[in-house]
C-alpha positions in Angstrom: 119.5 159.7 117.4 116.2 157.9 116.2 116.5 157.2 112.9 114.2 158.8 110.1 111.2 157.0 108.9 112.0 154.7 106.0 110.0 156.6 103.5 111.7 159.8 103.7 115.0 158.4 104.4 114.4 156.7 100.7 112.9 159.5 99.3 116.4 162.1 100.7 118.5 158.7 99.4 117.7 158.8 95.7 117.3 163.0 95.8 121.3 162.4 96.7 121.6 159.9 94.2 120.1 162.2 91.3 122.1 165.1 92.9 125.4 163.2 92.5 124.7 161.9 88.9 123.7 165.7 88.3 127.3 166.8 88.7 128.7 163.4 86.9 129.5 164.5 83.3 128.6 168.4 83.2 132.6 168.8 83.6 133.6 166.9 80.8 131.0 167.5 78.5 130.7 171.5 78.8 134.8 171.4 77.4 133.6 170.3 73.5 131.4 173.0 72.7 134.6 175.7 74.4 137.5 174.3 72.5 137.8 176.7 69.7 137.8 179.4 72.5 140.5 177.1 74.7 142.4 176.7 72.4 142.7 180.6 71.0 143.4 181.6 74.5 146.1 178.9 75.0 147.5 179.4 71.6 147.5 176.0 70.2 144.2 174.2 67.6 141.2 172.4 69.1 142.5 168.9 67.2 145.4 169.4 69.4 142.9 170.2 72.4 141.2 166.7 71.8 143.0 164.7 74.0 142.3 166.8 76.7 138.7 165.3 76.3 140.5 162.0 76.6 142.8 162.5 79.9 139.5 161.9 82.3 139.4 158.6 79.9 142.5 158.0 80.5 142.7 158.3 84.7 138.9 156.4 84.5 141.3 153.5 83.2 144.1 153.9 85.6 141.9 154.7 89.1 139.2 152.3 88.8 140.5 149.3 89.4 141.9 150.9 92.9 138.4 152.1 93.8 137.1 148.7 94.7 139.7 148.4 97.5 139.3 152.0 98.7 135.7 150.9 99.3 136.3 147.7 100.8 138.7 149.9 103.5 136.4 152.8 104.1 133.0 152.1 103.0 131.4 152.9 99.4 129.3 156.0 100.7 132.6 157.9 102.7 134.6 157.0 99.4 132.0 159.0 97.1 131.6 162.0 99.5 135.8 161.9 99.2 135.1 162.1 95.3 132.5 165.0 95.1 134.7 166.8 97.2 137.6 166.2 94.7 135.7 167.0 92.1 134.9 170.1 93.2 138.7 170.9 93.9 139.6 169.6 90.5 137.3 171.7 88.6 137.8 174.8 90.8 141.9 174.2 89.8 140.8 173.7 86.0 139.8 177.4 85.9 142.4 178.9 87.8 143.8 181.7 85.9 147.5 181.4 85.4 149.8 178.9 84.0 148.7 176.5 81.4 149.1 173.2 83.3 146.5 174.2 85.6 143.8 173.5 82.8 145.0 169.7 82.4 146.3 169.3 86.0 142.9 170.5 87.0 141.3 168.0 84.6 143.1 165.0 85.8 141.9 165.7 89.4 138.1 165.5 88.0 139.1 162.4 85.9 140.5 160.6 88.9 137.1 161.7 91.2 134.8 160.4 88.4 136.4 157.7 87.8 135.6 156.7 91.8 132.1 157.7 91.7 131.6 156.0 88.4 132.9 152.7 89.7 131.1 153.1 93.1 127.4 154.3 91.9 125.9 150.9 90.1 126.9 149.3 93.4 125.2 151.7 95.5 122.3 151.5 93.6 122.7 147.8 93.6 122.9 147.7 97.6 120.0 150.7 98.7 117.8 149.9 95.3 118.3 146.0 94.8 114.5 145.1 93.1 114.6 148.7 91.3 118.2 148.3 89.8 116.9 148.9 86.2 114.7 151.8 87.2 117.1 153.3 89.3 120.0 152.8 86.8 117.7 154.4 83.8 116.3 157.9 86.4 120.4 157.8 87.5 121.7 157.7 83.7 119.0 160.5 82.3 120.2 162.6 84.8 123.5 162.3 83.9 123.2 162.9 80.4 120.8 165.5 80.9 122.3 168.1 83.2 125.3 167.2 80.3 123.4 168.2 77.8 122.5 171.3 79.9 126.2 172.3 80.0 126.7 171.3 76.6 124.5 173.9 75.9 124.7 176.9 78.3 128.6 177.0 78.6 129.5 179.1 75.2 126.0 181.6 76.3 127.8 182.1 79.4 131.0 182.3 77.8 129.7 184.9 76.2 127.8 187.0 78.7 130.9 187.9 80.4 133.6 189.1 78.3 134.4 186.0 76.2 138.3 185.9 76.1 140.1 183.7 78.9 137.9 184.8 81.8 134.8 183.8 79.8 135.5 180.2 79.4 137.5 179.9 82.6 133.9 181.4 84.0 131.9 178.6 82.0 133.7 175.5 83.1 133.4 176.2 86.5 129.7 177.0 86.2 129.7 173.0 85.3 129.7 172.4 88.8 127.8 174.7 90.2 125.1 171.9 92.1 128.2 169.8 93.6 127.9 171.9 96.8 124.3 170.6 97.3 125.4 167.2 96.5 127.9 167.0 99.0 125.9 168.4 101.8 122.9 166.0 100.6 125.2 162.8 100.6 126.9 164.0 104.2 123.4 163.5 105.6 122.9 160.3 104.0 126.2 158.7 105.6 125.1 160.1 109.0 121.6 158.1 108.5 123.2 154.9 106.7 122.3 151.8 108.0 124.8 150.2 106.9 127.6 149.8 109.2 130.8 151.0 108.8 133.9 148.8 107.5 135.7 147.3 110.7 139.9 149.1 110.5 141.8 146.6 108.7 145.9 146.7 109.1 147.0 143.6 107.6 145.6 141.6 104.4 142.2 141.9 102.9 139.5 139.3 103.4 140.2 136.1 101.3 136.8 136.5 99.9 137.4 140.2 99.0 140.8 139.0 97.2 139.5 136.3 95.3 136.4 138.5 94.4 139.0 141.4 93.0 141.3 139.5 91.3 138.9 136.4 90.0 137.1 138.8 88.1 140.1 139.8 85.5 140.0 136.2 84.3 135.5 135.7 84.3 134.4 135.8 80.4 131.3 137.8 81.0 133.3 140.2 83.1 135.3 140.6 80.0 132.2 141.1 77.5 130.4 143.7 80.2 133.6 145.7 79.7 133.7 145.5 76.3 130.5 146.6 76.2 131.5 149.5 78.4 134.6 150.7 76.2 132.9 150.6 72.6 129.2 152.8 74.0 131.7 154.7 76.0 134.6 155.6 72.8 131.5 156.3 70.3 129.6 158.6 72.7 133.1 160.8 73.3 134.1 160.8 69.9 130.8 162.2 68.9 130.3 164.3 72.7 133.9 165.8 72.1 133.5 166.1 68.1 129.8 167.1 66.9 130.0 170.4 67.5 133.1 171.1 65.6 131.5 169.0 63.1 128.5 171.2 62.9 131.0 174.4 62.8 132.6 173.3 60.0 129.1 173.1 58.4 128.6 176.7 58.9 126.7 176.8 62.5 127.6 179.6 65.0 129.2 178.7 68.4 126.1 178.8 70.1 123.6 176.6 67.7 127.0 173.9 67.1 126.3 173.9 71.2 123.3 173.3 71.3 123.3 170.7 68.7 125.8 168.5 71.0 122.5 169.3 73.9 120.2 167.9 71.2 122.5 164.7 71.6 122.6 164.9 75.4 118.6 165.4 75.8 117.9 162.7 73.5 120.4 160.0 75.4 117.9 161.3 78.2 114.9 159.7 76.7 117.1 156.6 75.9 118.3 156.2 79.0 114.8 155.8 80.4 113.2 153.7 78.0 115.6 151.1 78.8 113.9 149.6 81.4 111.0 149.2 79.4 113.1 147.6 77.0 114.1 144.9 79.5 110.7 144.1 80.4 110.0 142.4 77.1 110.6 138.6 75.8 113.3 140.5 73.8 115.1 141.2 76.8 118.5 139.2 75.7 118.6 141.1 72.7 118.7 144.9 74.4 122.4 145.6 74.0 122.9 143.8 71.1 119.9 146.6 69.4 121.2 149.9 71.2 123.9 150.8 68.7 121.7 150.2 65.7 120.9 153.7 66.0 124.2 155.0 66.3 125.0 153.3 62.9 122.0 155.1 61.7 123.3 157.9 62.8 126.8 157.8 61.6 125.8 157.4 58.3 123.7 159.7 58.2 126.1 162.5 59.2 128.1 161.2 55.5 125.9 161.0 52.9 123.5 164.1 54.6 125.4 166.3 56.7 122.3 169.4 56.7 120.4 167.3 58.5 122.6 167.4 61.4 120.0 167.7 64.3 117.9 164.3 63.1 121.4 162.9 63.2 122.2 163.9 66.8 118.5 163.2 68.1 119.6 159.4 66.8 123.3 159.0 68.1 121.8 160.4 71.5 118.8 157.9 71.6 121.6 155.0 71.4 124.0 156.7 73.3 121.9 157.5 76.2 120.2 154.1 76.0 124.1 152.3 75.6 125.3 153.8 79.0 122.5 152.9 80.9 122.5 149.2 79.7 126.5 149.1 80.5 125.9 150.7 84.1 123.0 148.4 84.5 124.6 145.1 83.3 127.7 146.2 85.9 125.1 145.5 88.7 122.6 142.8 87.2 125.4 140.6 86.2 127.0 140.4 89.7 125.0 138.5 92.7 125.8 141.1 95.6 127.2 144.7 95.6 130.9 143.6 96.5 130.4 141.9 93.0 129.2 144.6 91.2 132.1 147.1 92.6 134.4 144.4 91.4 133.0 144.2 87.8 132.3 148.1 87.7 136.2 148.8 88.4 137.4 146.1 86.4 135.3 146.9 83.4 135.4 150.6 83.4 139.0 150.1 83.4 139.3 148.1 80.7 136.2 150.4 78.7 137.6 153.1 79.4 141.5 153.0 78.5 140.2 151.8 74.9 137.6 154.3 75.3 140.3 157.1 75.9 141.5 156.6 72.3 138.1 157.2 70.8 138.7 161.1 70.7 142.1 161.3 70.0 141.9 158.9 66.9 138.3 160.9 65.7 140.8 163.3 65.8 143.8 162.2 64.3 141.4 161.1 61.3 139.7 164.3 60.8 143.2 165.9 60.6 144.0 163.6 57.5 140.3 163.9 55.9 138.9 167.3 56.5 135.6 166.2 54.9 135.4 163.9 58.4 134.5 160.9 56.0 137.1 159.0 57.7 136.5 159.7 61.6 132.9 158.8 61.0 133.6 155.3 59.2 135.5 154.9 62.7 132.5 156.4 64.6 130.4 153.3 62.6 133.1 150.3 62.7 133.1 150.9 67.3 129.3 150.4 66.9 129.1 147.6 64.7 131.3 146.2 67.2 129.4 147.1 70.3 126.8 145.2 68.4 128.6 142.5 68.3 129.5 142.1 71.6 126.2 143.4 72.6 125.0 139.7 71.7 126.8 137.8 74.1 126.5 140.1 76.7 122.6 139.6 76.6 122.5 136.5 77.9 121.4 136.1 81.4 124.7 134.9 83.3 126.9 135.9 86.1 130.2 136.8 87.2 132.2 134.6 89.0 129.9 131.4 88.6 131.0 128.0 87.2 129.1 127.4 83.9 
């Protein structure tokens, strides 16, 4: 077969790229705005419903360090085609109508494909994008939070148009996924044109340098700081993804506009997300993480002392929040020297961010069930950003994983 010019090759590579980050958070982030209507249906509260948010947190932390070695076996691009197609499963299970489980069984399936693709994507963009790692990152990231934003938005209309009642937000959630086909089909083509050749069978031990790579990198300092990094932007954003619009209910805002305040959020982490690079242009360029959360702060304290003015205070938190994940994602690639590096450091640190992350929603939750004025879950919301700030300022600094200092 004679391969495809390069420019159209590159220009089908990042269409699958976008595709895939497309159908990236639309199934978690459609499930806030539906909880009320969840939980009704399922007879339980929507505090109980929380951790349900916080179960694709909680797999994130337990898959991804295995997702490195799956992609040393089979190859990173087979390995993410394996994901979508999970993903797809997962949320199809998710709305099955019967028993109870199926809702959280279903939920865990998407939580364990993410967490693959998660892991896996930085270092794809690292290997097909290496001089546009910050560009690519930023286009990746909006996408991501935007077609979120989109579900956050659109699930409870859709909810709605067809019945409401169980059948209506079974209906909704799996709407979340309804590009994932054209995803799959667009990355199937890309694995048939890869150059990159396919991972030799292996049947006994790994490569030395692939073990030293997997297991040096739970003991490297900046590793550390890059995931710590990863679990504070990654806990605020789910604690206020999972949590604003019942916030903005209790404020007296219908289903619908409480939606679309958490797509106000979503839209605006859009915007962030691509400024970023511009940000790292600059002499200030060490500083970047350490500045991101200021706005969630802003934001958080806001929502206390002037609750009315809910939708300034989302358009904030989703400026920082959309700027936060892009820098995390892009530090998991600029702070490694190859892409085996960077799938290293992306498995180990969105393990680690995302197990602390995981209690971010539960404990917004646990809070808001002792102070129903939310004064308490917020303080929280402010103390993981102050710390993200913190850490922020070590992370800046231009160094590398896995290199003697």
């Amino acid at each position: 077969m004679t391969p495809s010019p390069r420019g159209p090759r590159i220009a089908l590579l990042v269409c699958a790229v976008c595709l895939i980050a497309a159908n990236m958070r639309a199934t978690i982030t459609g499930v806030g705005p539906l909880l009320d209507q969840i939980a009704d249906d399922q007879g339980t509260t929507s505090a109980a419903l929380g951790a349900l948010a916080s179960v694709p947190l909680l797999t994130w932390a337990i898959v991804s360090p295995a997702t490195h070695a799956l992609s040393t076996r089979f190859g990173m691009s087979r390995v993410v085609l394996w994901a979508m197609i999970a993903l797809g499963a997962g949320t199809a299970w998710r709305s099955w109508p019967g028993a109870s489980v199926n809702l959280w069984l279903g939920t865990v399936l998407i939580g364990v494909a993410l967490a693959v693709a998660n892991v896996l994507m930085p270092a794809v963009v690292k290997r097909d994008f290496g001089t546009r790692v910050p560009l690519m990152m930023a286009v990746y990231t909006a996408l991501l939070g935007g077609v979120g934003a989109v579900a956050s938005g659109v699930v409870v209309p859709i909810s709605q148009a067809v019945g409401g009642g169980s059948d209506g937000w079974r209906i909704a959630l799996a709407s979340t996924s309804a590009l994932l086909p054209i995803a799959i089909a667009l990355w199937v083509w890309v694995i048939a044109r890869s150059p990159h050749s396919p991972p030799a069978r292996r049947t006994g031990a790994q490569p030395a340098a692939t073990t030293r790579r997997g297991s040096g990198i739970w003991t490297d300092t900046v590793a550390w700081q890059v995931a710590a990094y990863m679990g504070l932007q990654s806990s605020s954003f789910y604690m206020l993804v999972t949590w604003l619009a019942p916030f903005a209910a209790s404020h007296g805002r219908s289903a619908v506009t409480a939606g679309f305040d958490v797509m106000i959020f979503q839209v605006m982490g859009v915007i962030g997300s691509l400024a970023v690079p511009l940000a790292l242009r600059g002499r200030a360029r060490r500083w970047v993480p350490a500045a991101l959360p200021v706005g969630g702060v802003v934001a958080g304290i806001g929502l206390i002392v002037a609750p009315d003015a809910l939708t300034l205070w989302a358009a904030c938190g989703g400026l920082a929040a959309g700027a936060s994940l892009n820098m995390s994602l892009t530090l998991m690639a600029e702070r490694a020297r190859d892409p085996a590096t960077s799938s290293a450091l992306s498995g180990m640190s969105q393990s680690v961010g995302y197990l602390f992350a995981a209690a971010g929603p539960i404990s917004f939750g646990a809070l808001h069930a002792l102070d129903p004025g939310w004064t308490a879950p917020l303080l929280l919301l402010i103390a993981v950003l102050v710390a993200q700030f913190a850490v922020g300022v070590a992370a800046g600094r231009d160094r590398f994983v896995l290199e003697r200092r």
